[in-house]
Each structure stands twice: as structure tokens, then as C-alpha cells.
C-alpha positions in Angstrom: 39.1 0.5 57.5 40.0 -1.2 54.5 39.8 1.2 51.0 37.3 0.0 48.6 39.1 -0.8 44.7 40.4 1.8 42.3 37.5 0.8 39.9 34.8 2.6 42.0 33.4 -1.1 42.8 32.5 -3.5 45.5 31.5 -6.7 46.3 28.3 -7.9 48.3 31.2 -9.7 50.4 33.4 -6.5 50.8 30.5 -4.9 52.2 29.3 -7.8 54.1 32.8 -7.8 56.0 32.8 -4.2 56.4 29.6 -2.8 57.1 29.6 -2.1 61.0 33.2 0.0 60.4 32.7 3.8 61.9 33.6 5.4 58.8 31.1 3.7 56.6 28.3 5.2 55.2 25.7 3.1 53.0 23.6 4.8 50.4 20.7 3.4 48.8 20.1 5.6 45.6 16.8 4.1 44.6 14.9 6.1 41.3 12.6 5.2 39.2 12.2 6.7 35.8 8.2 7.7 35.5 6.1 6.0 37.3 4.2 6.0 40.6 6.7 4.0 42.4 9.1 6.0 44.3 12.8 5.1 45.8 11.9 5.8 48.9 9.1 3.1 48.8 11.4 0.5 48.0 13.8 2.2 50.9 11.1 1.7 53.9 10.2 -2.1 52.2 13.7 -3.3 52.3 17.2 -2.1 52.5 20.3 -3.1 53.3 21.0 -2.4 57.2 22.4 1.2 58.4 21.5 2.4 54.9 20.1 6.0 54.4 18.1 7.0 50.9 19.6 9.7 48.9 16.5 11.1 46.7 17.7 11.7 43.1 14.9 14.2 42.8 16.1 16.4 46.1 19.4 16.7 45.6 18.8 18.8 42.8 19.8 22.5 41.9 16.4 24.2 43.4 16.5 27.0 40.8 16.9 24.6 37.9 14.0 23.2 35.9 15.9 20.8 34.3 15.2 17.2 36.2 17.9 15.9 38.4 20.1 19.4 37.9 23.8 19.0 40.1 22.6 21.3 42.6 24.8 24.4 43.5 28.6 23.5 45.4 26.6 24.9 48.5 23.7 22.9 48.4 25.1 19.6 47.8 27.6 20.1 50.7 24.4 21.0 52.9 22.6 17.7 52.1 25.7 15.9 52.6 26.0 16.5 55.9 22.9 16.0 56.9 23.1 12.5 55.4 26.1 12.3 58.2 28.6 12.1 54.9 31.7 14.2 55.7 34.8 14.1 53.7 36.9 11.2 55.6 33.5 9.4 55.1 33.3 6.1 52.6 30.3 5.9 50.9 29.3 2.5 49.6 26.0 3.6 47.3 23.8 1.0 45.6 19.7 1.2 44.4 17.1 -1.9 44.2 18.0 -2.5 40.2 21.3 -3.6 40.5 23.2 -0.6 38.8 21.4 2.1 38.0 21.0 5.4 39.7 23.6 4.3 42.2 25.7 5.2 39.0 24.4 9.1 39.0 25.5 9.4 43.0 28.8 7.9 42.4 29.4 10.6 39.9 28.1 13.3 41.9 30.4 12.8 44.5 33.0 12.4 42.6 32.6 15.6 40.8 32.3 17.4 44.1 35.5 16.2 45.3 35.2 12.8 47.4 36.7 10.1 46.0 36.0 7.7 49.1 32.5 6.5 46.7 31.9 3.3 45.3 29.1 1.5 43.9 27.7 -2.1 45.3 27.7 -4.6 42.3 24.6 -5.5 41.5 23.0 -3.6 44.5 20.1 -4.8 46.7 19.3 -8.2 44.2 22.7 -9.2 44.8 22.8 -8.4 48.6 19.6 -10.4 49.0 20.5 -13.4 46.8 24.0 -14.0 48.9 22.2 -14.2 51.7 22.3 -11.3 53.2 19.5 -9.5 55.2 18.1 -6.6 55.0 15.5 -4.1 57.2 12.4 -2.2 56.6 10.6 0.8 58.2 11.5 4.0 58.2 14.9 4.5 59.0 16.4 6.3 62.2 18.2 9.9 61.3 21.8 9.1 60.6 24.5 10.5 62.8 26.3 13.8 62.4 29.7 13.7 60.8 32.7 14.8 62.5 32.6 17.9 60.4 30.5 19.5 57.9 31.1 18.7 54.4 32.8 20.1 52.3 32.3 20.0 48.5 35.5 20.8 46.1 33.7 20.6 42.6 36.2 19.0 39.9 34.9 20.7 36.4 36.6 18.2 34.4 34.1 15.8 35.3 31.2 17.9 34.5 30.6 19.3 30.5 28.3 22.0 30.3 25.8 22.9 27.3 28.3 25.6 25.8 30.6 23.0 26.2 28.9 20.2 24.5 28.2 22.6 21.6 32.0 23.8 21.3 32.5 20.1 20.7 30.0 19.6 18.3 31.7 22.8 16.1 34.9 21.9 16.8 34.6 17.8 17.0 37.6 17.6 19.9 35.5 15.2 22.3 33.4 12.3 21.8 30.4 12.6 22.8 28.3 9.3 23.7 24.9 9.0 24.2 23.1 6.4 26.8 19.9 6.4 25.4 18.0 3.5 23.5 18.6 3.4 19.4 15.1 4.5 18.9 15.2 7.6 20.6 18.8 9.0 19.5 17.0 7.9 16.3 15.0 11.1 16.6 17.1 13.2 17.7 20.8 13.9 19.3 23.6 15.9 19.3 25.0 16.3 15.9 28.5 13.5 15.4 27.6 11.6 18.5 27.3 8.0 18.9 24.8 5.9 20.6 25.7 3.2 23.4 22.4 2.4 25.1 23.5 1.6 28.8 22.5 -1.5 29.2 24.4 -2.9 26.4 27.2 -2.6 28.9 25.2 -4.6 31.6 24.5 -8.0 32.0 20.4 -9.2 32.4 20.7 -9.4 36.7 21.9 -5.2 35.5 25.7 -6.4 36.8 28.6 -4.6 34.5 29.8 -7.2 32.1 33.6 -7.9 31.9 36.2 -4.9 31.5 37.0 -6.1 28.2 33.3 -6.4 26.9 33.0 -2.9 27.9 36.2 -1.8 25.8 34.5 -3.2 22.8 31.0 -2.2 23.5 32.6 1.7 22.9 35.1 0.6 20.4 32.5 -0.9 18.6 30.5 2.3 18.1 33.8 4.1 17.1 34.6 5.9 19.9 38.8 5.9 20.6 39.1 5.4 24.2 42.6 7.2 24.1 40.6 11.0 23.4 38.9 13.0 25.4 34.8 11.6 26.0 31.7 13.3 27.2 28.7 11.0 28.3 25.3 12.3 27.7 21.3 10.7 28.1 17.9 12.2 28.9 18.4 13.6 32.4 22.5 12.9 33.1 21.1 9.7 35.4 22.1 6.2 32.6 24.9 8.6 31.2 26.8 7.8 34.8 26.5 4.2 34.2 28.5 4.6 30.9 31.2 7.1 33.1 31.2 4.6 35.8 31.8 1.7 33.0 34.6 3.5 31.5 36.0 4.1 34.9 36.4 0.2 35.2 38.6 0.2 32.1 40.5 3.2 33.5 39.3 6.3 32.2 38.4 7.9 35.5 38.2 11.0 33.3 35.1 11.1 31.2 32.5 13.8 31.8 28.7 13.6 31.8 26.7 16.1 30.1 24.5 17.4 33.3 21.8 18.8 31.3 21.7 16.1 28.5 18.8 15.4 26.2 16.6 17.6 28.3 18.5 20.5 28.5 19.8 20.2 24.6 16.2 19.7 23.0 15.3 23.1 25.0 18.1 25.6 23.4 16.7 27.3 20.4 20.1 27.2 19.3 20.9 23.9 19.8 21.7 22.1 16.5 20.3 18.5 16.2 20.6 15.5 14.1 18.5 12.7 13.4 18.1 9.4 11.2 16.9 10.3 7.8 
């Protein structure tokens, strides 16, 4: 089978040419923030066909009560393979926004070791307006993989809360943070920077050009030659911002896991806002 790019991308055509190859598995990373409406819903309406839902909210750590916690190396290898996902396995990942959580799996997998991930530009609305079709219902169990998965956690790609808070004593990383204005208005992480996530996306929620994205960061003063760390509310925009950095190379940046929800918890933490 064909490899998928270096910039963790591909086309609705790339897929359309390669979606009944063995190898291939097709992930449809639906979540949506608050709400009633669950991925899953939008799963059994319409997917893209052979695709199987990864729920943001399951593969969690279980004895975390942070929301959407990277789960133990364990535990994520366990719900791997029984997606069918084992390490020789290309995963093509997307959700019904465009890109969005889709973001959050690519960087999972990545962290745990398996490169073989990319996202679908502008997921499902961009399937469906080339033509494509899709199915509904609920979907039949996907296969077994030829052996059980195996995760290899890379820690670069991961900054912990101690971590974070070295940085903000020490001011060695950049620290970026996804959400909107208004709420790193109110509080953040002391010498960060604010990039909400869609500034880096286009309205139909497609990346906008490699160069926009260098000076959407540059512009907030961020140099993209030091070491970054990508933070939000939960760790699920902060993986579009790592996964828009990785189209302009830096295949390095870690996201904060706990973010905003973990930091606005520590008693310790320190925290600055607007005046």
C-alpha cells in the first residue's frame, strides 16, 4: 500500500483510491464539546464506508477525572486492538467537522508509538461534497489485527503538569494556548500566548496554507525554532495546533494532556490573567 505524506495529511482522493487496501483502517473520531449530540450519533447517521468510531470519552485513563485523560500505555494498547489497529496498521482518522477531534487521535497515536496515522482533510464534509458515499447503521465489529498492539509511548510528545510549571519558572518552552481570547482572558498559564485554533483553519474547518500557519504563531511571538508545548481546556483543540505545526515541520511539539482543566485544579498552580 501506498504511505500516506510526511505532514500527517490526506486527501479525500488518496483515500478514495485506497480505501479497500488490507492494511487500512478508517477512523471516524466524531466529539462534540457539551451538548446532547454525541459522535457516535453522527457515526450510525453517516460515515465513511469500513469506518469504525473511536469515542474520545472511552479511550480515557479510567482512574483519571480529568476529561479526555491519555489513558495508561496498557489501556490504550487494549482498545487498540480491539478496534483491529495493530502496529503495521494505517490509520486514516477523520470526525463530521472537518478537523477537529480527528486532531486529538492523530496525536494519541503518535505519542504511543505509531506513526502509520494521518488525518482526512476536511473529514466527512469534504468526503461527501466530492462525491463520495458514505453508510449508516450500526457498524459490523472490525476484524482482529494480525497481532495485538502494542503501544511504545514517546514522552517527548506528551508535557506533563510539573512540566508545564518548570517552564513557566524557568521560561525554556513556549507554551501556546488553543483556546478563544476571551477565555485565556481570564485565566492561563503565566507567559503563554494565545492562538485560538481556528485561526489556523479555514470556515469549511480545512487547515489554511503552510505559510499562513507559520505566521499565525509567529504572529503571537512564538519562535518556531525553540522548543513548544500546546495547551487548551481538555488537550482535544490543542492537537489541532500540534497537528498544524507538524505541516510546517515541527513534528516535535508536545500537548499539555491535562491543560486548562487540570491547571485551574492545582492549588499551586500560578495563573495569570488580563488586568
Amino acid at each position: 500500500m501506498a504511505e500516506t505524506d510526511t505532514k500527517g495529511m490526506v486527501s479525500v482522493e488518496w483515500l478514495a483510491a485506497h480505501i479497500d487496501d488490507p492494511d487500512l483502517r478508517i477512523v471516524d473520531a466524531t466529539w462534540h464539546f457539551g451538548g446532547d449530540r454525541k459522535g457516535i450519533d453522527d457515526h450510525h447517521e453517516a460515515r465513511i464506508p469500513g469506518a469504525i468510531f473511536w469515542d474520545l470519552d472511552a479511550v480515557v485513563d479510567p482512574d483519571s477525572t480529568l476529561p479526555q485523560a491519555v489513558p495508561p500505555a496498557e489501556v490504550f494498547a487494549e482498545h487498540m486492538t480491539g478496534m483491529g489497529i495493530g502496529n503495521d496498521t494505517q490509520v486514516i482518522v477523520y470526525d463530521a467537522i472537518g478537523i477537529y477531534s480527528a486532531a486529538r487521535v492523530w496525536w494519541m497515536l503518535r505519542h504511543f508509538g505509531h506513526d502509520r496515522v494521518a488525518v482526512l482533510e476536511g473529514g466527512r464534509p469534504a468526503w461527501t461534497a466530492a462525491g463520495q458515499g458514505v453508510e449508516s447503521g450500526p457498524p459490523p465489529a472490525p476484524p482482529k489485527p494480525a497481532a495485538p498492539f502494542v503501544a511504545k509511548p514517546r514522552h517527548d510528545l506528551l508535557a506533563t503538569y510539573e512540566e508545564v510549571l518548570e517552564t513557566v519558572e524557568e521560561r525554556h518552552v513556549q507554551v501556546v494556548d488553543a483556546r478563544a481570547r476571551a477565555r485565556t482572558a481570564t485565566g492561563r498559564v503565566p507567559g503563554s500566548v494565545t492562538l485560538p485554533f481556528g485561526e489556523i483553519l479555514t470556515e469549511d474547518k480545512r487547515f489554511v496554507p503552510p505559510d499562513e500557519i507559520g505566521r499565525a504563531f509567529a504572529g503571537t511571538g512564538v519562535d518556531l525554532e525553540r522548543p513548544l508545548i500546546v495547551s487548551c481546556g481538555s488537550g482535544v483543540t490543542a492537537s489541532i495546533l500540534a497537528l498544524g505545526l507538524h505541516q510546517i515541520g515541527r513534528d516535535d511539539v508536545a500537548v499539555y494532556d491535562g491543560s486548562w482543566s487540570e491547571w485551574s485544579r492545582k492549588p499551586d498552580a500560578p495563573i495569570e490573567k488580563d488586568e
